[in-house]
C-alpha positions as CSV (number, residue, x, y, z in Angstrom):
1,X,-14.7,-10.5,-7.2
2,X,-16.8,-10.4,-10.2
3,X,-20.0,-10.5,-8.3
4,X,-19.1,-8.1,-6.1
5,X,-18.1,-5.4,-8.7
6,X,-14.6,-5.1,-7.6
7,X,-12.9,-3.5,-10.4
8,X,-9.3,-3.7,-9.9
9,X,-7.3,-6.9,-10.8
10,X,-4.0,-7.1,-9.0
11,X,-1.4,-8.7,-11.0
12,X,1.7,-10.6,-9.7
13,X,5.5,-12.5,-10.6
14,X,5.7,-15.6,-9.1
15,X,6.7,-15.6,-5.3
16,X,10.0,-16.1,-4.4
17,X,10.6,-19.0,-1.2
18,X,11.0,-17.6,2.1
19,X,13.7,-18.8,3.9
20,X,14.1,-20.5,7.8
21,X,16.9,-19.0,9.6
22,X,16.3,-20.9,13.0
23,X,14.2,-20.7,16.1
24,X,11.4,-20.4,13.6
25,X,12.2,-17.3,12.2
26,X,12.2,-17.0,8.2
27,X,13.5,-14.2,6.3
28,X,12.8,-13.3,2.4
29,X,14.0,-11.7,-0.7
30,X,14.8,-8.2,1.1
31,X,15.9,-9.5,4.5
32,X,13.0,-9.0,6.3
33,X,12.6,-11.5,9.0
34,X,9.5,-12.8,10.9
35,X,7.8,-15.4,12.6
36,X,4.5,-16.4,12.2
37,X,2.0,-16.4,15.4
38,X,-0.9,-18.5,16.3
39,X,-4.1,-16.9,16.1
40,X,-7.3,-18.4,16.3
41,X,-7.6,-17.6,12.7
42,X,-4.5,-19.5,11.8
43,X,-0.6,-18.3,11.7
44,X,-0.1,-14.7,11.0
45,X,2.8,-12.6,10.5
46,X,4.7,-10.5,13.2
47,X,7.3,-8.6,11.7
48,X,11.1,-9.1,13.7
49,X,14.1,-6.8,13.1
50,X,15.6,-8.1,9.7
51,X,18.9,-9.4,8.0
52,X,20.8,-5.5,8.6
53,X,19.7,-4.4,12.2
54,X,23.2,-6.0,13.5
55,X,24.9,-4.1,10.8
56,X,28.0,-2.1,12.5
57,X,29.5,-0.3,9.5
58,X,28.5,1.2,6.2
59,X,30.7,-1.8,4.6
60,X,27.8,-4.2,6.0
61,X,25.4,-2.4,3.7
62,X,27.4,-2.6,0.9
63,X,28.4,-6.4,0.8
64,X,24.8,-7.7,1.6
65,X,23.6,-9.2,-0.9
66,X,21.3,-7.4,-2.4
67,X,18.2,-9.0,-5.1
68,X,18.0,-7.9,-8.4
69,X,15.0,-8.1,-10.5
70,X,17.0,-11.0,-12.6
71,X,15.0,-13.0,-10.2
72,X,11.3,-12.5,-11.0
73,X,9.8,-14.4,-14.2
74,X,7.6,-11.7,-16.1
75,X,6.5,-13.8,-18.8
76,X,3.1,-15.2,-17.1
77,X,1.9,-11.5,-17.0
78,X,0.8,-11.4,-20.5
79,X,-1.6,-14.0,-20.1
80,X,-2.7,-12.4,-16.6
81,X,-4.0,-8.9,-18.6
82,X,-5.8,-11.1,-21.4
83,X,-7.6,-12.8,-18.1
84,X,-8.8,-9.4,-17.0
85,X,-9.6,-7.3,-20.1
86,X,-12.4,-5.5,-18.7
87,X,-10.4,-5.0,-15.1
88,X,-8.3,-1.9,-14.0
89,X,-5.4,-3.5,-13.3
90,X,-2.7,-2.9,-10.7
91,X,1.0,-4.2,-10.0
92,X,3.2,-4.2,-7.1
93,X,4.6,-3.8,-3.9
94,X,7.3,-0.7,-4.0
95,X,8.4,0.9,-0.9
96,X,10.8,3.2,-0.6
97,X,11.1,3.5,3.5
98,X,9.2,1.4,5.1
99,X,10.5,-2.1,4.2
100,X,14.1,-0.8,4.3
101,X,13.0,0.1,7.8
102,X,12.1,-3.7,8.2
103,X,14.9,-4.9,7.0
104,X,16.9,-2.5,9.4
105,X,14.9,-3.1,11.9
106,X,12.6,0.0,13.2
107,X,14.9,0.9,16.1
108,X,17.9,1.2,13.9
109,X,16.3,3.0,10.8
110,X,15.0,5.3,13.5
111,X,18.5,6.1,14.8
112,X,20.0,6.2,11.5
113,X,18.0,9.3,10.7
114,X,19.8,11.5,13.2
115,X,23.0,9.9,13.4
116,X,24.0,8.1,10.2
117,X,22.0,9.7,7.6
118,X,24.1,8.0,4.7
119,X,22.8,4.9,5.8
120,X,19.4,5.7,5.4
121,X,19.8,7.1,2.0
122,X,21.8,4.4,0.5
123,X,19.1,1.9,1.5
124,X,16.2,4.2,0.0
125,X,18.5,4.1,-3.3
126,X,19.0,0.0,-3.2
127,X,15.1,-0.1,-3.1
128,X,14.4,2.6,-5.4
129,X,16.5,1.5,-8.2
130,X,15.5,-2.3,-7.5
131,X,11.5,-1.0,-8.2
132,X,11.9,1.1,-11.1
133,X,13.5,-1.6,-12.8
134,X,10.9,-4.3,-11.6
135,X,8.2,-1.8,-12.6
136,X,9.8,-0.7,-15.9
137,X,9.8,-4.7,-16.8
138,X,6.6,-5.6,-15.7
139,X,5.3,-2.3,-18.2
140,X,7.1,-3.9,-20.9
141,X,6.1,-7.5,-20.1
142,X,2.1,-6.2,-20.8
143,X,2.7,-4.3,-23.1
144,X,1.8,-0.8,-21.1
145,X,-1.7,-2.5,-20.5
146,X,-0.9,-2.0,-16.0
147,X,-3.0,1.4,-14.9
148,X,-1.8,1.4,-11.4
149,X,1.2,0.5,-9.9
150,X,1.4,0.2,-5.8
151,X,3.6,2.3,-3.7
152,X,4.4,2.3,-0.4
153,X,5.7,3.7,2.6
154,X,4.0,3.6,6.2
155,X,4.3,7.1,7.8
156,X,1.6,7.0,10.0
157,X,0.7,5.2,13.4
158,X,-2.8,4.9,15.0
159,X,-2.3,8.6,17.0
160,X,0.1,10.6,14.9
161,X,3.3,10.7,12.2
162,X,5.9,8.5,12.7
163,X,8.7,10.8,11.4
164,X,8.4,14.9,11.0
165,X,7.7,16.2,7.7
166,X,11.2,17.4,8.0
167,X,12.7,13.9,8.0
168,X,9.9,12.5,5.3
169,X,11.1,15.9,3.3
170,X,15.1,14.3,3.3
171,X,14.5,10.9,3.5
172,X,10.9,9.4,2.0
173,X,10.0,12.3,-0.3
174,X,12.7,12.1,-2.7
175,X,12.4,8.3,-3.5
176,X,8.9,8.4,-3.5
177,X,9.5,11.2,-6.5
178,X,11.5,9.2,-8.5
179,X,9.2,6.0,-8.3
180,X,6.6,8.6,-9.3
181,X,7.9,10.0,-12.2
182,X,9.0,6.5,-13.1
183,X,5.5,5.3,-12.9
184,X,3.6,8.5,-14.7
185,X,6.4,7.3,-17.4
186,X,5.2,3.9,-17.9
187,X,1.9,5.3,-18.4
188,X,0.2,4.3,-15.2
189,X,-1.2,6.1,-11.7
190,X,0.3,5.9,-8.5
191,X,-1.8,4.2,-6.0
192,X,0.2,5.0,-2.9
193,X,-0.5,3.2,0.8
194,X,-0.1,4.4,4.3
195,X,-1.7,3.5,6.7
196,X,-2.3,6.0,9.9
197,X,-2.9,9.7,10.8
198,X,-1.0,10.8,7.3
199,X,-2.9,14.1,7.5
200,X,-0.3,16.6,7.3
201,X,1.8,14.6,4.7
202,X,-1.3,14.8,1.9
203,X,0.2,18.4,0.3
204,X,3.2,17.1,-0.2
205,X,2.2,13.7,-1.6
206,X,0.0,15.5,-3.7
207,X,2.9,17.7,-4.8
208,X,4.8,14.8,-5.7
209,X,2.3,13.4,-8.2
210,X,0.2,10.6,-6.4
211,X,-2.7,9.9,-8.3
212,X,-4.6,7.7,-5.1
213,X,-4.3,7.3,-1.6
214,X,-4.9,4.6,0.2
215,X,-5.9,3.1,2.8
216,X,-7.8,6.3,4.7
217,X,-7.2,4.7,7.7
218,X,-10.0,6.5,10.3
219,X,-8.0,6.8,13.4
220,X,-9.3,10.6,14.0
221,X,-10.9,13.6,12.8
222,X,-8.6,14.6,10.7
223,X,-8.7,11.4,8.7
224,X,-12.6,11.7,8.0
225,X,-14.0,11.7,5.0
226,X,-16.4,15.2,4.7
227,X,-13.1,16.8,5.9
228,X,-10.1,15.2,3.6
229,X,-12.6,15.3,0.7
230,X,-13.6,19.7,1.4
231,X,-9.5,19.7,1.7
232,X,-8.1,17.8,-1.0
233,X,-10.9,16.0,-3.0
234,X,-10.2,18.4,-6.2
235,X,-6.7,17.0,-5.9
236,X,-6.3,13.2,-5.5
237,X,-8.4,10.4,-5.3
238,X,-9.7,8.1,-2.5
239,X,-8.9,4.8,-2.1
240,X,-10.7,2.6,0.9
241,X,-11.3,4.2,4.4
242,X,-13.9,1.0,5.3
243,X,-13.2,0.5,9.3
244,X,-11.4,-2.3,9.3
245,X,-10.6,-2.6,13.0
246,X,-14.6,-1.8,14.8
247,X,-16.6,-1.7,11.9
248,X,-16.2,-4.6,9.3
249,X,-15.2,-7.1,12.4
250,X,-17.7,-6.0,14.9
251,X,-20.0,-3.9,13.5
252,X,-24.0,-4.7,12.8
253,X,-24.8,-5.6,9.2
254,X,-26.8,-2.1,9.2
255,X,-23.8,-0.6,10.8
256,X,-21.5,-1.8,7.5
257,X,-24.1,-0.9,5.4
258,X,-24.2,2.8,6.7
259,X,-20.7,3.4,7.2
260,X,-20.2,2.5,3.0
261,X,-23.1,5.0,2.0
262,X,-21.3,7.6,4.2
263,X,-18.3,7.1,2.8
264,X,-19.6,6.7,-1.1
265,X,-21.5,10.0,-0.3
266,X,-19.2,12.1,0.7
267,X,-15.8,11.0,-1.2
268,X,-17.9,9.7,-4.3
269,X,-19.7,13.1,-4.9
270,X,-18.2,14.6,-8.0
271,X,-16.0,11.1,-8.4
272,X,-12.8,10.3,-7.1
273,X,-13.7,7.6,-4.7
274,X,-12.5,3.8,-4.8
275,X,-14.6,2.0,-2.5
276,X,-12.5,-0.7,-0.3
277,X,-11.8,-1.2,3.6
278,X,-9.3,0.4,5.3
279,X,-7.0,-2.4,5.2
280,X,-6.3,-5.9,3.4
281,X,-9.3,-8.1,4.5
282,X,-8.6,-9.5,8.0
283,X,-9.4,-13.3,9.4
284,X,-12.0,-12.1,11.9
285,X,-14.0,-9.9,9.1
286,X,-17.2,-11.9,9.3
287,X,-18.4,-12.9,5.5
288,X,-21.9,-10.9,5.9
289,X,-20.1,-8.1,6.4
290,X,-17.6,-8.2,3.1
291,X,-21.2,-9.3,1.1
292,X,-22.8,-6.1,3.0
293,X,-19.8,-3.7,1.8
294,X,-19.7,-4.9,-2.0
295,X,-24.1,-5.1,-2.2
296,X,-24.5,-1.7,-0.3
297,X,-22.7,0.1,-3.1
298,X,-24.4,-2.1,-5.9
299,X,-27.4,-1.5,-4.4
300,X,-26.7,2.6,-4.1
301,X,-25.1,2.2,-8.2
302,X,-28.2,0.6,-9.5
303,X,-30.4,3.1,-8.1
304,X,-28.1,5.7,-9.1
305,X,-28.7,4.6,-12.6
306,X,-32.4,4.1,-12.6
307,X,-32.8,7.4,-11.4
308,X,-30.9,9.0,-13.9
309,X,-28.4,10.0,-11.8
């Protein structure tokens, strides 16, 4: 990471074991429950509906049994920030929605929204409170020293929302707020992730405080980069938007190598870029190409520099 100029340093608690609950299914922490498939690359996780989507009344919500933060060991952080004095650094894995949704499973959190709205809200409160405490410990475990802190919550698919802005308005937004104001109150920026056609939810996150968006997934014209930068570049900055599904797998070299000078033009002028892919680094991303992302912008820094620039 250090030779490729990534800046950020992502700091972690230990993991806690997953569990097997039969016919190879394992479930963690939360109650989200999964397999793992074969791939050619090795096993890789496929999400199943989790520990609540048989749930047949509120009282099932209730007596689950629900993690606390009494269960992560903070004290390794210290020694994680002195390891990466001259790093950003960045901490988490909040969500407010999508994860209860897992643990829900999809169909059910889906359903809930029009007809047991209760539901939906008292798991965005479990999670909420659960990460505010996690973040406010990890803060005091490092002294302040974390500058980001990771938020999440999936409302987009490849074509389109998932949910109306109506529905993110009464059920994502006001969680989202909290963990905002939580996080600007520790001192750090909100890097918030969703993947998808987000588009139309930018104002609002914007008006609830994110600092960064990420991934800038480019599934369309309205996720390209000359236009969300002319729209909202004075606003928020840009995290990613690397294709990560035509691009970084299957793209030339020189194709890589364009698409990251396009992208550090265009969201990079004036600042407020973060170059990255468009997702986590997947198995079938050649190595040339990862080298070819990093160098391109090293290469287009250096010259930046000896011009004067």
């Amino acid at each position: 990471m250090d030779e490729l100029g990534v800046d950020v340093r992502h700091l972690e608690v230990s993991a806690l074991p997953e569990e097997p609950v039969g016919s190879g299914v394992y479930q963690n922490f939360w109650g989200e429950r999964y397999i793992y498939k074969h791939t050619p690359w090795g096993p890789m996780r496929e999400d199943l509906p989790g520990a609540l989507a048989d749930a047949a009344s509120f009282s099932d919500l209730e007596i689950f049994d629900w993690p606390t933060p009494d269960r992560f060991d903070y004290s390794p952080m210290a020694q994680q920030c002195r390891c990466h004095e001259q790093n950003a650094l960045l901490y988490g894995f909040a969500d407010v929605w999508q994860r209860p949704a897992l643990v829900r499973g999809w169909e059910g959190m889906f359903l809930d929204m029009v007809q047991r709205p209760d539901w939906v809200h008292f798991l965005g409160r479990k999670f909420t409170d659960f990460y505010k405490e996690d973040y406010t410990r990890a803060a005091e475990a490092t002294g302040g020293r974390i500058d980001l802190y990771l938020l999440i919550s999936d409302v987009g698919s490849q074509t389109g929302p998932l949910i109306s802005l109506t529905m993110f308005r009464q059920f994502v937004a006001p969680y989202l707020k909290e963990m905002i104001d939580c996080i600007h109150g520790l001192g750090g920026k909100v890097l918030y992730h969703s993947c998808g056609a987000i588009r139309n939810f930018i104002p609002d996150l914007i008006t609830l405080g994110v600092d960064v968006l990420d991934p800038i997934q480019p599934v369309g014209p309205e996720m390209a980069p000359d236009k969300l930068k002319a729209d909202f570049g004075e606003q928020i900055c840009f995290h990613g938007g690397i294709d990560m599904q035509h691009v970084l797998p299957h793209g030339t070299i020189e194709e890589v190598r364009a698409e990251v000078d396009r992208y550090c033009r265009v969201f990079g002028h004036g600042g407020g870029y973060i170059l990255g892919p468009a997702h986590l680094f997947q198995p079938d991303v050649p190595p040339e190409s990862i080298l070819a992302m990093y160098q391109t912008e090293q290469a287009e820094s250096r010259g930046q520099a000896d011009s004067g620039r």
